[in-house]
OpenMM code with the backbone's topology and positions (N, CA, C; nanometers):
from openmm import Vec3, app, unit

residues = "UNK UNK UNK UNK UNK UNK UNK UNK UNK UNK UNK UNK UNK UNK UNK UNK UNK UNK UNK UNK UNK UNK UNK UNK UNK UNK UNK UNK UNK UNK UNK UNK UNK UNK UNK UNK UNK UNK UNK UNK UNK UNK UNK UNK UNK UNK UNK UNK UNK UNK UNK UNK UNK UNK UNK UNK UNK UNK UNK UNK UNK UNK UNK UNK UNK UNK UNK UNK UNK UNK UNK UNK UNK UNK UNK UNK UNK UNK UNK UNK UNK UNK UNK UNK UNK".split()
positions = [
    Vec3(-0.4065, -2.2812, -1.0820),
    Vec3(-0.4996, -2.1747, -1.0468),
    Vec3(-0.4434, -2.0410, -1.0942),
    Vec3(-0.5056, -1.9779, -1.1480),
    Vec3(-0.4398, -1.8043, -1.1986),
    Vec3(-0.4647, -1.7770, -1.0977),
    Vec3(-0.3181, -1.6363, -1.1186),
    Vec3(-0.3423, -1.5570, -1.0173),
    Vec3(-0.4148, -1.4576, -1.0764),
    Vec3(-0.4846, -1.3785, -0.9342),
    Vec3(-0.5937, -1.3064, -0.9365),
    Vec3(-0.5282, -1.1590, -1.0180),
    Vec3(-0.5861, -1.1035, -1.1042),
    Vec3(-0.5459, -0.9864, -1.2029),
    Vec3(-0.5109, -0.8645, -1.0936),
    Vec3(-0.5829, -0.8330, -0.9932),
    Vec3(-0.6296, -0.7473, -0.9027),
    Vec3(-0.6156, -0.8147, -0.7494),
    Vec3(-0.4614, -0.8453, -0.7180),
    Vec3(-0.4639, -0.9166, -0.6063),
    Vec3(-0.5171, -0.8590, -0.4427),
    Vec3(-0.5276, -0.7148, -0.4827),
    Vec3(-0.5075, -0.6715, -0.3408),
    Vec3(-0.7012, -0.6896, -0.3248),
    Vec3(-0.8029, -0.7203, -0.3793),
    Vec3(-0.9309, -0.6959, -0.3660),
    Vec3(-0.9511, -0.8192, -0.2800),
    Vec3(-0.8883, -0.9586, -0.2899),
    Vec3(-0.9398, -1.0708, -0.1682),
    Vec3(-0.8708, -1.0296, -0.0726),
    Vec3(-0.7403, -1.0016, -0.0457),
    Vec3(-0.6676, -0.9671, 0.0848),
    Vec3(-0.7569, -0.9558, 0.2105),
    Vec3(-0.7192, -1.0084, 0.3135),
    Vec3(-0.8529, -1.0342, 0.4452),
    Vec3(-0.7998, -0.8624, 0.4486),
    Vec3(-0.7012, -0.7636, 0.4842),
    Vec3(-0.6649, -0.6193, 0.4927),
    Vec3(-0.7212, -0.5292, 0.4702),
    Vec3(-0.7342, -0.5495, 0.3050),
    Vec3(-0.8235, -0.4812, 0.2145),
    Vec3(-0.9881, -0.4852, 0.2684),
    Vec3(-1.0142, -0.6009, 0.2828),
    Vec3(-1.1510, -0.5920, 0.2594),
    Vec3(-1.1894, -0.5524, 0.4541),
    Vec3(-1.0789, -0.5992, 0.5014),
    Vec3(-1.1357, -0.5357, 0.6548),
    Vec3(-1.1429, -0.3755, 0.6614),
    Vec3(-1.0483, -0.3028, 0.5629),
    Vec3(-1.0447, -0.1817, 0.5735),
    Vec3(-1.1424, -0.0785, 0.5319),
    Vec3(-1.1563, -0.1779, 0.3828),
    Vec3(-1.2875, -0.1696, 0.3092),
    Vec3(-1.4423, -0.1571, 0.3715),
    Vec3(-1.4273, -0.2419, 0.4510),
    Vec3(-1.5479, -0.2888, 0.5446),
    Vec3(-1.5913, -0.2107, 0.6348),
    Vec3(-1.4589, -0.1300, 0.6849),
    Vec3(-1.4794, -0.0400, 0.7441),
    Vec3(-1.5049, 0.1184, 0.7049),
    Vec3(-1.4976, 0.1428, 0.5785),
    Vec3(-1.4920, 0.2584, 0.5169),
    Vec3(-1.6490, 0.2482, 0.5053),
    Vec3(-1.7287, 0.1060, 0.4834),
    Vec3(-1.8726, 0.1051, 0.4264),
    Vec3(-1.9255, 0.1816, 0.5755),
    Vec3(-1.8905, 0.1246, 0.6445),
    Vec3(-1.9782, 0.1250, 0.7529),
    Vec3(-1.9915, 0.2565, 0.8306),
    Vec3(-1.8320, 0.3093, 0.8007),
    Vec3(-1.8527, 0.4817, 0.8636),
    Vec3(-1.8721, 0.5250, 0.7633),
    Vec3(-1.8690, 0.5375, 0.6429),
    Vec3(-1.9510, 0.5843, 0.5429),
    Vec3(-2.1685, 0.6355, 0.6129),
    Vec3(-2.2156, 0.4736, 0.5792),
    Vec3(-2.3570, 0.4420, 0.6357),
    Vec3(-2.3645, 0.5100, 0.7980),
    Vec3(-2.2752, 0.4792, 0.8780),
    Vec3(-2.2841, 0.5713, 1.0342),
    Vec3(-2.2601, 0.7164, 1.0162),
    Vec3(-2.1282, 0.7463, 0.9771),
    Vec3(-2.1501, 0.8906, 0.9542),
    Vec3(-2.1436, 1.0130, 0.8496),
    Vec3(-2.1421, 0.9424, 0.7590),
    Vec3(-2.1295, 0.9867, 0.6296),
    Vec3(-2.0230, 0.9968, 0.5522),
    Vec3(-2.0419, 0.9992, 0.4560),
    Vec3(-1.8440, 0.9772, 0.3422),
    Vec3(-1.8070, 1.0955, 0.4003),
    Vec3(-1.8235, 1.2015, 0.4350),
    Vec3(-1.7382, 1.3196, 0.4352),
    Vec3(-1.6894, 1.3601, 0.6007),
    Vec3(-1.7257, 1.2163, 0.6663),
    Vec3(-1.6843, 1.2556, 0.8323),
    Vec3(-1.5124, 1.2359, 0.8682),
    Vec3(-1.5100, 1.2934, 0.9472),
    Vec3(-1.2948, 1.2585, 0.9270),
    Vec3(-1.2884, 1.1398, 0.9618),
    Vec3(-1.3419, 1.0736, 1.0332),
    Vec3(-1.3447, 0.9557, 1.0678),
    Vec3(-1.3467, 0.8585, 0.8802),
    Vec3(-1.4386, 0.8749, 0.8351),
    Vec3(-1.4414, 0.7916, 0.7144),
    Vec3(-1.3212, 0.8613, 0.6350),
    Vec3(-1.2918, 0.9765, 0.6000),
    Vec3(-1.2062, 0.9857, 0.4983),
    Vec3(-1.0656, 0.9549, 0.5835),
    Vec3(-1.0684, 0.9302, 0.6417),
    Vec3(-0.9236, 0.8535, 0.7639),
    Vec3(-0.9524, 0.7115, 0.7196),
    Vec3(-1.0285, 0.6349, 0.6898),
    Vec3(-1.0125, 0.5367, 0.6806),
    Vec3(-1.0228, 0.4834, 0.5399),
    Vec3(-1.0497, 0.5987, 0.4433),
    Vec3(-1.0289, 0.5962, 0.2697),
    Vec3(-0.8899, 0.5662, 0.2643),
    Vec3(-0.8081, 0.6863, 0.3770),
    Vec3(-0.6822, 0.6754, 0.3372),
    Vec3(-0.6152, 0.5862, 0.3565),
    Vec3(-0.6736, 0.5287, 0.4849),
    Vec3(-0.5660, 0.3869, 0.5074),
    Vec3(-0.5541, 0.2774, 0.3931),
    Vec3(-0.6883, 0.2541, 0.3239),
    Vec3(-0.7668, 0.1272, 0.2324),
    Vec3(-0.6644, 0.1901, 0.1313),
    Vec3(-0.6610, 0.3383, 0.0714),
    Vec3(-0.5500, 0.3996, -0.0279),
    Vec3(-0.3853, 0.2863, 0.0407),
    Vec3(-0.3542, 0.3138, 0.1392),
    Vec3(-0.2157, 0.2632, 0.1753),
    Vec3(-0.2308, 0.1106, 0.1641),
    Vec3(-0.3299, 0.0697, 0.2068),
    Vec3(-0.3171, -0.0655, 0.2174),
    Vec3(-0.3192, -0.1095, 0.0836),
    Vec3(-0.3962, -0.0523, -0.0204),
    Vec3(-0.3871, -0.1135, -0.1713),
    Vec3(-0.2535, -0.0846, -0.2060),
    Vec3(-0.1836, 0.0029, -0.1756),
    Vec3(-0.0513, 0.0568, -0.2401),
    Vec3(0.0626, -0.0326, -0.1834),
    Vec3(0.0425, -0.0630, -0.0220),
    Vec3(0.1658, -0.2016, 0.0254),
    Vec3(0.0719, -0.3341, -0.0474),
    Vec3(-0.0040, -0.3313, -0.0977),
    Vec3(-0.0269, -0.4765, -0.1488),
    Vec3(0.0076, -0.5121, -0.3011),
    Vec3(-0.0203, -0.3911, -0.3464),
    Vec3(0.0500, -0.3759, -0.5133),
    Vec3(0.1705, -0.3878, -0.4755),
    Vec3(0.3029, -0.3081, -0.4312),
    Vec3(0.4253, -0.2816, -0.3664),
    Vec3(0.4282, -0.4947, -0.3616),
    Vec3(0.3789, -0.4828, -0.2825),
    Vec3(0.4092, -0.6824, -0.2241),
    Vec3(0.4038, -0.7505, -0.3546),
    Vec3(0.3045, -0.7224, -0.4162),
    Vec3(0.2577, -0.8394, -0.5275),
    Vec3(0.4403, -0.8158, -0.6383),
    Vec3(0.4522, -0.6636, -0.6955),
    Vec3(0.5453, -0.6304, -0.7626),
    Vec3(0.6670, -0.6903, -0.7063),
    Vec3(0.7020, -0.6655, -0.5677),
    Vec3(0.8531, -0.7588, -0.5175),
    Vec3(0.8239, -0.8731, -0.5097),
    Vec3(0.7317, -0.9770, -0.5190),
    Vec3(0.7315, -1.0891, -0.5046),
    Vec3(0.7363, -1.1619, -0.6390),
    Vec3(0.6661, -1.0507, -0.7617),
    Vec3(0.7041, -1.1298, -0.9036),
    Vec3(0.7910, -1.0619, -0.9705),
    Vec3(0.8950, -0.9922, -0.8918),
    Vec3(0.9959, -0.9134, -1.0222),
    Vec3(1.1260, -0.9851, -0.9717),
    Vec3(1.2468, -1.0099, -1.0191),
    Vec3(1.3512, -1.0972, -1.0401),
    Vec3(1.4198, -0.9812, -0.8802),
    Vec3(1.5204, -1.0437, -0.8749),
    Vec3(1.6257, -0.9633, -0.7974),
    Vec3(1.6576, -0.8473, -0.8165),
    Vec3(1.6702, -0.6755, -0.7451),
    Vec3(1.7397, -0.5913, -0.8498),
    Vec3(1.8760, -0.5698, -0.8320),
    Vec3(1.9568, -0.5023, -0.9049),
    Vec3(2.1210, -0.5099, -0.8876),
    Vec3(2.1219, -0.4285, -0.7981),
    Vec3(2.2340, -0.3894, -0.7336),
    Vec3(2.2606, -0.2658, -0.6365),
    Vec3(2.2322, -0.1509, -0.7075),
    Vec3(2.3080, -0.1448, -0.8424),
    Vec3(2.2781, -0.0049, -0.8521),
    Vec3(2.0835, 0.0071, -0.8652),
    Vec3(2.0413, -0.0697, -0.9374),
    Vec3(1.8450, -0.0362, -0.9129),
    Vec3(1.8270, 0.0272, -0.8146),
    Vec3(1.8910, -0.0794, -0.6683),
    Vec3(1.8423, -0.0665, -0.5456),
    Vec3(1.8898, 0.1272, -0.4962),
    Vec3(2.0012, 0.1607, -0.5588),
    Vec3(2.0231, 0.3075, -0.5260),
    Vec3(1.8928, 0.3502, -0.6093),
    Vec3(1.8762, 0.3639, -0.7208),
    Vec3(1.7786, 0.4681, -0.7751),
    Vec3(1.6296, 0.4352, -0.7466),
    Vec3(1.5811, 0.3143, -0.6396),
    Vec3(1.4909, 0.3375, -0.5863),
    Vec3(1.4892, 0.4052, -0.4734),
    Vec3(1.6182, 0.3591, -0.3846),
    Vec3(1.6113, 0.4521, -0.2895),
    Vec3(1.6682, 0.5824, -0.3082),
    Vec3(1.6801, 0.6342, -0.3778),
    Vec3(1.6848, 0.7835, -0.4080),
    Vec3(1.5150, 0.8489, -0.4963),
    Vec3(1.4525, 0.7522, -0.5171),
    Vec3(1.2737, 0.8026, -0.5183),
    Vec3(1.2193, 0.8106, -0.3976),
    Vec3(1.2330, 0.7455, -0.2716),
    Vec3(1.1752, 0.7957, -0.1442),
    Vec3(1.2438, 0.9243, -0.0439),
    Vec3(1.1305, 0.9591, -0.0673),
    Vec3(1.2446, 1.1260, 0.0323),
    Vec3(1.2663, 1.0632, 0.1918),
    Vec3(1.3784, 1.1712, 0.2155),
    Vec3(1.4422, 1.1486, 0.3148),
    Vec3(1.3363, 1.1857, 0.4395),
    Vec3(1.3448, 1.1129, 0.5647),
    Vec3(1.2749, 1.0787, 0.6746),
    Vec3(1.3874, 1.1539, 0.7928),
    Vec3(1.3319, 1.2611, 0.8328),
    Vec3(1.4777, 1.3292, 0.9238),
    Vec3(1.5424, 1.3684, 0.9047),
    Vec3(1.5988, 1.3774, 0.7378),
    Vec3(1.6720, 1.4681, 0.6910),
    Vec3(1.7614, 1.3417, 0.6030),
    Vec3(1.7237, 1.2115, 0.6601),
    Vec3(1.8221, 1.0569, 0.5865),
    Vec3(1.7544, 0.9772, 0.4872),
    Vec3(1.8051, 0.9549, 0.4183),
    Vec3(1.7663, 0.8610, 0.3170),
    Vec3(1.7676, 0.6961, 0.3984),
    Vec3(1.6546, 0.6434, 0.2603),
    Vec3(1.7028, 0.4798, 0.3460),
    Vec3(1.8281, 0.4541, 0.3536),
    Vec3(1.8124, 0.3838, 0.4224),
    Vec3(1.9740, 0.2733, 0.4619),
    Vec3(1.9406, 0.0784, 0.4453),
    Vec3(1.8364, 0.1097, 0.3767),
    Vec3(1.8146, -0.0467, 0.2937),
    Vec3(1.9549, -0.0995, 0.2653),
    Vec3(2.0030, -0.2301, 0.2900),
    Vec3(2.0944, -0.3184, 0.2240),
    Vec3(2.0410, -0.3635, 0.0895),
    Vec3(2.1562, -0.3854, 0.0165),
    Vec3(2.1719, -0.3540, -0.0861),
    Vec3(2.2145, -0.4668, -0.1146),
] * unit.nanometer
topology = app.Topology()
chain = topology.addChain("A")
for resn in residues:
    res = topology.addResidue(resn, chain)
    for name in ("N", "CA", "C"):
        topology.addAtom(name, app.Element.getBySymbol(name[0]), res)
């Protein structure tokens, strides 16, 4: 079976989030905070599902990778991750 080109579009996540963007969309319109709150989540949720799909088909990375990814996420409190390595 191929995998799907565009994995995050079956995800039950996606499409619940999705589902929900239609519907406060149709209830209160695309531009209610309520709907663009829930654009953003469907935004995050496509981005941890790309994120998933990429660590699940890319090989191991060495330690040093693992530093220069975690030196692309800014610090949370003033700390960087503390991911093992």
């Amino acid at each position: 079976m191929a995998k799907n080109s565009i994995p995050w579009t079956t995800d039950r996540r996606y499409l619940a989030v999705g589902g929900r963007v239609g519907s406060l969309s149709n209830t209160l319109g695309a531009d209610a905070p309520e709907t663009l709150a829930a654009r953003t989540e469907l935004r995050v949720v496509r981005v941890e599902l790309a994120i998933e799909d990429l660590i699940g088909s890319a090989p191991a990375p060495t330690p040093e990778q693992i530093e220069r990814l975690r030196r692309l996420l800014p610090p949370v409190n003033g700390v960087y991750s503390a991911v093992a390595a």
